[in-house]
C-alpha positions as a Python dict, from the first residue, in 0.01 Angstrom:
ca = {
    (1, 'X'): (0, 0, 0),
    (2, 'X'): (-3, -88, 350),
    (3, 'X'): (240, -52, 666),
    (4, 'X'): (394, -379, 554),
    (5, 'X'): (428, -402, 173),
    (6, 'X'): (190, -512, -98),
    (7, 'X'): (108, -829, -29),
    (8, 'X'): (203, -854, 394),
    (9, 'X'): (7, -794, 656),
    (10, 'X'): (5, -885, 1063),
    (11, 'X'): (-171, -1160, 1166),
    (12, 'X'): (-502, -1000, 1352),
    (13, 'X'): (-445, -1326, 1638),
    (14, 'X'): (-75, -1333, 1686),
    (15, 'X'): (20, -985, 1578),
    (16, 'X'): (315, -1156, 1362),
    (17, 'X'): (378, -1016, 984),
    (18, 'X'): (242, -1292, 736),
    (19, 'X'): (286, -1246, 353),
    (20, 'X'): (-59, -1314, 213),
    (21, 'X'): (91, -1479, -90),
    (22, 'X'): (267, -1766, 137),
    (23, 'X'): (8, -1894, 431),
    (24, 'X'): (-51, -2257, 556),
    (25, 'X'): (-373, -2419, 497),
    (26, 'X'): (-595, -2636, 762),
    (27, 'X'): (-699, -3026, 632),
    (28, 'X'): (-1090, -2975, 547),
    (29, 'X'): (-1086, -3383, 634),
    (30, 'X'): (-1255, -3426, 310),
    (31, 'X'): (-1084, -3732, 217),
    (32, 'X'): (-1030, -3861, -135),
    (33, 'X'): (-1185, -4245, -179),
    (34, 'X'): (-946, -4502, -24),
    (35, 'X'): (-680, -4260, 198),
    (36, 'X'): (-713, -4221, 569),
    (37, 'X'): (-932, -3951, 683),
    (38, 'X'): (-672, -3638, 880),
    (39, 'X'): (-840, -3629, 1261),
    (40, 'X'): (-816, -3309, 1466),
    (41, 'X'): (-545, -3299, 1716),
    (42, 'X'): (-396, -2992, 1962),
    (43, 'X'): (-149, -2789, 1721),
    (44, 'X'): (174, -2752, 1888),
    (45, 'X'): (191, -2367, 1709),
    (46, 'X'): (-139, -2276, 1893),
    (47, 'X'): (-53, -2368, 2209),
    (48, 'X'): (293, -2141, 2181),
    (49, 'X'): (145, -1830, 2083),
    (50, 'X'): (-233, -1856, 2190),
    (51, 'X'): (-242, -2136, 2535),
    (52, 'X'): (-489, -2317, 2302),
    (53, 'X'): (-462, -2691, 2348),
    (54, 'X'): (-768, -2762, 2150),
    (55, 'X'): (-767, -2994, 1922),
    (56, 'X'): (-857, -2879, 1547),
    (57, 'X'): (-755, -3013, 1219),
    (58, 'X'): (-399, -3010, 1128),
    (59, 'X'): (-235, -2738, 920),
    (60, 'X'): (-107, -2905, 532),
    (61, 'X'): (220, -3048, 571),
    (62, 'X'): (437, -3209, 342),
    (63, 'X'): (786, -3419, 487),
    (64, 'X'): (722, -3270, 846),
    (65, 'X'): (729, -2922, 655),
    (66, 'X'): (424, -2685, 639),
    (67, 'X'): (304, -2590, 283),
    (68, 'X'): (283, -2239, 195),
    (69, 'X'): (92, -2082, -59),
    (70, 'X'): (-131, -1845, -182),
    (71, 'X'): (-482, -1965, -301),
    (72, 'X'): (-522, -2331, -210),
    (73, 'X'): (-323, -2687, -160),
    (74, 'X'): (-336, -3063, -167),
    (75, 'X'): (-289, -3279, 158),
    (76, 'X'): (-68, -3487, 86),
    (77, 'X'): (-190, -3758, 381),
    (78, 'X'): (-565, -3790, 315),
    (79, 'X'): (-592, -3586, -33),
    (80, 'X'): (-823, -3323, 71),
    (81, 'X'): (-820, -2997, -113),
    (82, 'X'): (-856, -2688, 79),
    (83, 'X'): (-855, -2342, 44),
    (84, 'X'): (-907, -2281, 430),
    (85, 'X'): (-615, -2044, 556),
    (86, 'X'): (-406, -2008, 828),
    (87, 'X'): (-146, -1791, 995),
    (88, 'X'): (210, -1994, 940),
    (89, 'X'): (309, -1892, 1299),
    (90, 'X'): (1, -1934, 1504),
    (91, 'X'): (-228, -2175, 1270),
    (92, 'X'): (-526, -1931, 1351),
    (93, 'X'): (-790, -1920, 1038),
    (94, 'X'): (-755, -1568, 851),
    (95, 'X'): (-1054, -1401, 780),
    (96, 'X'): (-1169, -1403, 405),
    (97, 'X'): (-1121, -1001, 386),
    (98, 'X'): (-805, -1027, 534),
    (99, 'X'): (-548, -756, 359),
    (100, 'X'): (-306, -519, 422),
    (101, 'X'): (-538, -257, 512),
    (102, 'X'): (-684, -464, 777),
    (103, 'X'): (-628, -235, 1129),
    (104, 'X'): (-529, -370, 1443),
    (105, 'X'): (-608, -205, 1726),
    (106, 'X'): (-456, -213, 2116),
    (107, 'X'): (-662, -145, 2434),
    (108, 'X'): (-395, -32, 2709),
    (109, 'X'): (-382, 88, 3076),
    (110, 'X'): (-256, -39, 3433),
    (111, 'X'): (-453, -220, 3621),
    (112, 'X'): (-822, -161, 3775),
    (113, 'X'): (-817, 81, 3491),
    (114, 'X'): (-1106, -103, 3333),
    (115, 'X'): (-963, -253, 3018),
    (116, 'X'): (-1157, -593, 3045),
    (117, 'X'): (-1497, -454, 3139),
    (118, 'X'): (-1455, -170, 2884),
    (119, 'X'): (-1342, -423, 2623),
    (120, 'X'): (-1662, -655, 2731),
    (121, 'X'): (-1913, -325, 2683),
    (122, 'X'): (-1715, -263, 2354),
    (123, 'X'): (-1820, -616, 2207),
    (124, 'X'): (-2165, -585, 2330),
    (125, 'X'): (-2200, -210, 2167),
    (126, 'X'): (-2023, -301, 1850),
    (127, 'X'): (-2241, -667, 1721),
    (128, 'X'): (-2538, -474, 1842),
    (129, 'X'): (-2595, -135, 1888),
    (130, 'X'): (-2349, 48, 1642),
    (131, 'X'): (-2431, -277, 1389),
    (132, 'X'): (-2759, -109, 1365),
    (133, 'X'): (-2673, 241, 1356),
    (134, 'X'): (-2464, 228, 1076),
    (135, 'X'): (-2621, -62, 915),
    (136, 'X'): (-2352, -263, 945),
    (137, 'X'): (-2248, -654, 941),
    (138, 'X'): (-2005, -677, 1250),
    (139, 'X'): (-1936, -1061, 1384),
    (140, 'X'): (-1665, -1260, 1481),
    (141, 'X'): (-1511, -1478, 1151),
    (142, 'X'): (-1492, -1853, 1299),
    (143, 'X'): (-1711, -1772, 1614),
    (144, 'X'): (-1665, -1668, 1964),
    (145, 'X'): (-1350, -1860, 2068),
    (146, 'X'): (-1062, -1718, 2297),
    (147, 'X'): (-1047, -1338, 2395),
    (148, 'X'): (-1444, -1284, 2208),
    (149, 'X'): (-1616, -1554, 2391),
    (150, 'X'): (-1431, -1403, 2724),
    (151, 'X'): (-1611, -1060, 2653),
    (152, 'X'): (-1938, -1253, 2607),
    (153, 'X'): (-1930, -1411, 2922),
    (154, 'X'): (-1852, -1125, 3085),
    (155, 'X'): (-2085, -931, 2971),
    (156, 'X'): (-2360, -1172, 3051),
    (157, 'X'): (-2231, -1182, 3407),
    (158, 'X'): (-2276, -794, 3434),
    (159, 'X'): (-2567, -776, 3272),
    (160, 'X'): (-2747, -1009, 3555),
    (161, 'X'): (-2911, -927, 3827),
    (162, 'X'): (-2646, -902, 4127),
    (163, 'X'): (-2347, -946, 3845),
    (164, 'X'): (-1972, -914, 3915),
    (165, 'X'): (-1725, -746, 3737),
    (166, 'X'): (-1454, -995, 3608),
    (167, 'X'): (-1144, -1129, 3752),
    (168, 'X'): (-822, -864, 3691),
    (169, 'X'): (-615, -1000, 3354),
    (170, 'X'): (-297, -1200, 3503),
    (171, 'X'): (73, -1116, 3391),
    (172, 'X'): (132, -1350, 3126),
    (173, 'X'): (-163, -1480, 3012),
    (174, 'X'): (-257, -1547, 2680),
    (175, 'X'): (-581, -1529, 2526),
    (176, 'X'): (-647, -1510, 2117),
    (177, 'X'): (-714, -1167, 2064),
    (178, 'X'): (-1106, -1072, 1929),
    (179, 'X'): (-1110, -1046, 1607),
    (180, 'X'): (-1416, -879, 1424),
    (181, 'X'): (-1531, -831, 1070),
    (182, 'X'): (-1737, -484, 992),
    (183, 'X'): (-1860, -471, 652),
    (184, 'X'): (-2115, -210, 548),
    (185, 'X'): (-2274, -83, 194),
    (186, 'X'): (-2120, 276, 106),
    (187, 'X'): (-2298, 387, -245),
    (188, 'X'): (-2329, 35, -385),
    (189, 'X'): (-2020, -62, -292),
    (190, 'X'): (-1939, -276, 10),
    (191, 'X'): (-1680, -180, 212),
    (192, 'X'): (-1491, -439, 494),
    (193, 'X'): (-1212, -435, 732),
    (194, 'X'): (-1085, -670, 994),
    (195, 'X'): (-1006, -541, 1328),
    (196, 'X'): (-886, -662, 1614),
    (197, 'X'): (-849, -600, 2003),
    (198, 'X'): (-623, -689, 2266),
    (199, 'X'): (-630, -742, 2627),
    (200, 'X'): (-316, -694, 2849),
    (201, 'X'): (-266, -752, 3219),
    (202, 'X'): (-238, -413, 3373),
    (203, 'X'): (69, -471, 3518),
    (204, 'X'): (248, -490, 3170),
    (205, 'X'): (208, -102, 3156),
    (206, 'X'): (340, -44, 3497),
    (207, 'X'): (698, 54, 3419),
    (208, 'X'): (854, 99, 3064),
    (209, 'X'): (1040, -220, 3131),
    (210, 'X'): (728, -434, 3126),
    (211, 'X'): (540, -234, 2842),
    (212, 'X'): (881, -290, 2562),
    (213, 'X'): (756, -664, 2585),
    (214, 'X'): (433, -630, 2430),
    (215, 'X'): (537, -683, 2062),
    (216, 'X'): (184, -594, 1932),
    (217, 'X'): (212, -221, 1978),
    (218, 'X'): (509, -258, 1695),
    (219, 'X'): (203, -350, 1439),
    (220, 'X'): (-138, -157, 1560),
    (221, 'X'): (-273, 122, 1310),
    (222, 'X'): (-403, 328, 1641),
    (223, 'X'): (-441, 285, 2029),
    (224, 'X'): (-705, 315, 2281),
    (225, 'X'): (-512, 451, 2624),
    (226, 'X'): (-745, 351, 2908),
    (227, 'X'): (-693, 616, 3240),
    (228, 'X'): (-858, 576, 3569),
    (229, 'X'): (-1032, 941, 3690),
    (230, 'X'): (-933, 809, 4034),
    (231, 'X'): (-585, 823, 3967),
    (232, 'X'): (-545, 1212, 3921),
    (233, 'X'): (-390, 1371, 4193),
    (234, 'X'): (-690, 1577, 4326),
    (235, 'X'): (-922, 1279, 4284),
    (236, 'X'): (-705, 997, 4515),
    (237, 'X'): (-892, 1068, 4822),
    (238, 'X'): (-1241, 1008, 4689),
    (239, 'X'): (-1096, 740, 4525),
    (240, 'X'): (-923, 601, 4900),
    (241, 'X'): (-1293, 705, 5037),
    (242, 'X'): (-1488, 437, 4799),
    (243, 'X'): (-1273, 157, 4898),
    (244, 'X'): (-1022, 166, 4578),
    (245, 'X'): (-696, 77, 4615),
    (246, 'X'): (-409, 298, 4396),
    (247, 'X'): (8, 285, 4335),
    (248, 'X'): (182, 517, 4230),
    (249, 'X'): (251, 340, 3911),
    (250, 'X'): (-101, 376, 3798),
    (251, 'X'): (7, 741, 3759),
    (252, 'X'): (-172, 861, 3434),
    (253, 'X'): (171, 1059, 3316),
    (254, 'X'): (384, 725, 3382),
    (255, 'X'): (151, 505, 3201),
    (256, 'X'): (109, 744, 2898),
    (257, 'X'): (511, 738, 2923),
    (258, 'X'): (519, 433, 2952),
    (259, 'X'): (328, 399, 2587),
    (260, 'X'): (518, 677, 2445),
    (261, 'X'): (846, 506, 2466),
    (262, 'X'): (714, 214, 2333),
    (263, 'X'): (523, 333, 2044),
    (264, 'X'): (880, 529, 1978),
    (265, 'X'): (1068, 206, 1971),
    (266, 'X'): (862, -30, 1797),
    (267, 'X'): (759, 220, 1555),
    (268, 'X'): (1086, 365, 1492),
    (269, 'X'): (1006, 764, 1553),
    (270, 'X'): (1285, 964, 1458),
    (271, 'X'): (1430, 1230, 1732),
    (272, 'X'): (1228, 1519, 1745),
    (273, 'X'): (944, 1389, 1548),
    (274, 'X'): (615, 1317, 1716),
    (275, 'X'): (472, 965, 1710),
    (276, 'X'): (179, 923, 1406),
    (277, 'X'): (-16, 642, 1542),
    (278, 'X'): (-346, 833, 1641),
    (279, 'X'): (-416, 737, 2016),
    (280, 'X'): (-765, 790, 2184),
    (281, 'X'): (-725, 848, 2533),
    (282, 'X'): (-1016, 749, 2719),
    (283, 'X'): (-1089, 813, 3105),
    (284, 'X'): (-1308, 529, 3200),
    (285, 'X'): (-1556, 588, 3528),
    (286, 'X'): (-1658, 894, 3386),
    (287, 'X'): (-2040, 862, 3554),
    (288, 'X'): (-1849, 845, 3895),
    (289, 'X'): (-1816, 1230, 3836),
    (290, 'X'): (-2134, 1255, 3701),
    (291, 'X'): (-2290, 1443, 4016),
    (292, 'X'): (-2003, 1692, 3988),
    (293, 'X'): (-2145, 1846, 3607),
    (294, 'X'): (-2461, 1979, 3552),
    (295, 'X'): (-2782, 1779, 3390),
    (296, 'X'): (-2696, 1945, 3086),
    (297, 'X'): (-2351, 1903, 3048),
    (298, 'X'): (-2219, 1772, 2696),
    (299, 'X'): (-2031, 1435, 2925),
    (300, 'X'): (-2354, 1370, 3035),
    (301, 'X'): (-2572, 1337, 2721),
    (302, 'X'): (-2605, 1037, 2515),
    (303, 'X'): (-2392, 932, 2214),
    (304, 'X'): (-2499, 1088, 1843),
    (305, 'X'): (-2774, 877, 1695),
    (306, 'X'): (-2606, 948, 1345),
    (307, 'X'): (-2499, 696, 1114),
    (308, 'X'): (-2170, 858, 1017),
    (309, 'X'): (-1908, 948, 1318),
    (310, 'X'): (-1965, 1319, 1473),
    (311, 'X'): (-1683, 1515, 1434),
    (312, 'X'): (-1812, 1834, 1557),
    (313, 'X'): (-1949, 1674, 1903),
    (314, 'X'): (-1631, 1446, 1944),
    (315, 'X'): (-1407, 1771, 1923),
    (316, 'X'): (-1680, 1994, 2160),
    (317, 'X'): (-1647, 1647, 2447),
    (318, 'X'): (-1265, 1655, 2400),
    (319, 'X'): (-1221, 2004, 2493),
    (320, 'X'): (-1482, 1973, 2805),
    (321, 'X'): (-1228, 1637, 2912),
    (322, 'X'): (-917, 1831, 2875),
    (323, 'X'): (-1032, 2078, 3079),
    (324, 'X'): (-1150, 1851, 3349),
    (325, 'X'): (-810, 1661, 3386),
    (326, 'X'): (-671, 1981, 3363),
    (327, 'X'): (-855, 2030, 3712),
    (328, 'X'): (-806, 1671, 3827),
    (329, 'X'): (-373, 1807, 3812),
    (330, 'X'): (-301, 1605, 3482),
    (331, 'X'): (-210, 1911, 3286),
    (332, 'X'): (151, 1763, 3261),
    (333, 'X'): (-71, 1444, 3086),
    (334, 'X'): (-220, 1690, 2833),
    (335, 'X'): (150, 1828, 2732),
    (336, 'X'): (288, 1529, 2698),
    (337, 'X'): (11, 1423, 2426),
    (338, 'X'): (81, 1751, 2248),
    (339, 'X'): (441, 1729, 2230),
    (340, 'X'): (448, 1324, 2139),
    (341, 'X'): (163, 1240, 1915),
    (342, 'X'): (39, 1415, 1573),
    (343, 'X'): (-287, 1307, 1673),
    (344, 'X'): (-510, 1206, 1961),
    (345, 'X'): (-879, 1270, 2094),
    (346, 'X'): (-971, 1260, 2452),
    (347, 'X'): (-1265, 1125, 2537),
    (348, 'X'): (-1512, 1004, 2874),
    (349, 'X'): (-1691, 702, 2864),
    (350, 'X'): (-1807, 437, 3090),
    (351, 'X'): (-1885, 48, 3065),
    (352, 'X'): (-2096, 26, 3327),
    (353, 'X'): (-2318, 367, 3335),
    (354, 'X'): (-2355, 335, 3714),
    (355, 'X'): (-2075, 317, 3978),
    (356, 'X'): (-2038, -36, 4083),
    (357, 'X'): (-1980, -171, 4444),
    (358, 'X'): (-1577, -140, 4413),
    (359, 'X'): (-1499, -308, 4755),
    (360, 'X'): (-1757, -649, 4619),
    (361, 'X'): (-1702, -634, 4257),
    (362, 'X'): (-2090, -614, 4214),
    (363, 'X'): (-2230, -431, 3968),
    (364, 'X'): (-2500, -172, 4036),
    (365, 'X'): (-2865, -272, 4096),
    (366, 'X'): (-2963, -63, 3815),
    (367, 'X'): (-2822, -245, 3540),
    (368, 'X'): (-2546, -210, 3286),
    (369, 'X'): (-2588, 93, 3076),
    (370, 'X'): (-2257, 168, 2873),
    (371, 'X'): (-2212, 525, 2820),
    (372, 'X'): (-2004, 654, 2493),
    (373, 'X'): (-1805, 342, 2492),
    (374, 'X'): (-1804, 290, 2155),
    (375, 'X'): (-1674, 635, 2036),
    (376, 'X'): (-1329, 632, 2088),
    (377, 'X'): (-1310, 308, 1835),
    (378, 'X'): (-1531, 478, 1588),
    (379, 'X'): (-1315, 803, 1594),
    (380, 'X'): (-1016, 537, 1492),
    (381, 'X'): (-1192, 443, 1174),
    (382, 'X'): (-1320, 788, 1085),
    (383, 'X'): (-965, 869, 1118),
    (384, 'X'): (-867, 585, 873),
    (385, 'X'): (-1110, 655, 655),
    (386, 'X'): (-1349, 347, 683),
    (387, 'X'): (-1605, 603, 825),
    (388, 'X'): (-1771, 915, 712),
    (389, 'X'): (-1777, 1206, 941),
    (390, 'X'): (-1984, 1470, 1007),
    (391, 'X'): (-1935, 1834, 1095),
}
């Protein structure tokens, strides 16, 4: 049994808890002889929760009232039958293997952390790269729209020659989050899940204030928590020196405080007990300290080529990244995970592989090369149990 019951589950787009025995259905427009045919229009329910104003074909109603069901239902303006599902709040299609073991997953951090580029890298690794080493099926169900074809763009913009890094997220925009589909054989058997990511503005993890209205973090099965090196206390002045610009709100203790007391709330951790959502934290940047570790260093090697997830190298790169924020002054970080959360994994990785230009926004002449981006997501799963591990 899931989080939410037997049969409930949160939406993957608008993070609200649906009961998979009473969604809405979308008009298929295949009309029965001599009714009207149902034309697409912009859904009123979209444009709430998502900013979506595109027009698509309208959710089964009957009186002005949406019909609920599980399996299938009539329209009762054209006569179309459909068994094409919806989310009753936000009118988003659910994903075939939709259930109530389906994780959702939130990317957080303050801003010029990273989160968008990291995110964009993320997409590119996951349909491509760790499709193939695990022999895996991982897409988008209903195509690139909203948040997903975002990520693509972007990551066809870094990729160029001369690319830019995209535009900061804005307080208060809305985007449909990307939702993916990974379904791989185990034994015979195939196994599926639907996952999906979110993208805040910075800002929204500022100040504990800001970060109690993000209502997703009451539903996700485990967080990434995106930390920029440059905001450690013995790393500000390189970080002044390359032309980046810091407050003291991007504080890596304030922002992981920030998440604490929200993961508390929405989550409903009794006093005393630590939090059991399993949070990666991930220090972005990492190849800007590159030239500070030897060749040979673990942070510095490639990902493991295996097609299960590597426990034993995930826990040896964990203890080498605790001890370098230990030396960056963000020991007080590294109690603060111990004493709040039954489970987390630090981890180094960057998006881009090379420093960019950080006063231009251009990426480095060398290319994007994304270094261990992917790991902190698969160490999620492993946890969960959708992957195997190793060692």
């Amino acid at each position: 049994m899931g989080l939410f019951g037997s049969a409930s589950v949160p939406c993957p787009y608008c993070y609200s808890v649906i009961d998979l025995g009473k969604v809405a259905f979308r008009c298929t427009g295949q009309t029965k002889a001599g009714r009207t045919a149902c034309a697409p229009r912009p859904d009123a329910q979209r444009q709430q929760f998502l900013s979506d104003g595109s027009p698509v074909m309208p959710v089964i109603s009957a009186n002005g009232v949406q019909v609920l069901g599980k399996g299938s239902a009539d329209c009762p303006d054209c006569g179309a039958h459909s068994a094409v599902r919806c989310c009753p709040h936000c009118h988003s299609l659910l994903p075939h293997s939709l259930d109530n073991d389906s994780p959702l997953y939130g990317l957080v951090g303050v801003r010029a952390s990273g989160k968008t580029v990291m995110l964009s890298a993320l997409h590119s690794e996951l349909t491509k790269t760790i499709a193939r080493q695990f022999s895996a099926a991982i897409d988008n169900p209903g195509g690139g729209t909203g948040l997903a074809k975002q990520l693509q763009d972007h990551d066809a913009e870094m990729s160029k020659q001369g690319g830019h890094l995209p535009q900061q997220t804005q307080v208060g925009q809305k985007s449909s989050p990307a939702v993916y589909e990974w379904r791989y054989d185990v034994k015979g058997r195939v196994r599926s899940t639907i996952f999906s990511f979110y993208d805040n503005a910075g800002e929204d993890f500022a100040s504990e204030d800001r970060a109690l209205s993000i209502h997703y973090l009451g539903q996700v099965s485990g967080v990434i928590l995106l930390l920029d090196p440059f905001s450690f206390p013995e790393n500000v002045q390189q970080a002044k020196d390359k032309g980046i610009t810091l407050s003291q709100t991007d504080a890596p203790e304030r922002v992981l405080g920030s998440l604490t007391s929200v993961l508390q709330m929405s989550h409903a951790v009794k006093r005393n007990k630590k939090i059991k959502i399993p949070v990666a934290v991930v220090v972005s940047k990492i190849d800007a300290f590159f030239g500070e570790l030897p060749e040979n260093h673990p942070l510095r090697q490639p990902s493991s080529k295996l097609g299960v997830f590597d426990e034993a190298q995930s826990r040896s790169l964990h203890d080498h990244m605790t001890a370098l924020i230990a030396g960056w002054g963000g020991d007080g970080l590294l109690r603060s995970l111990e004493q709040n959360y039954e489970t987390y994994r630090v981890f180094g990785a960057s998006a881009l592989g090379a420093e960019p230009d950080y006063r231009t926004g251009v990426v480095n002449a060398r290319g994007r090369l994304p270094h261990r981006v992917a790991e902190p997501f698969l160490w999620l799963l492993a946890e969960r149990g959708f992957l195997p591990k190793a060692g």
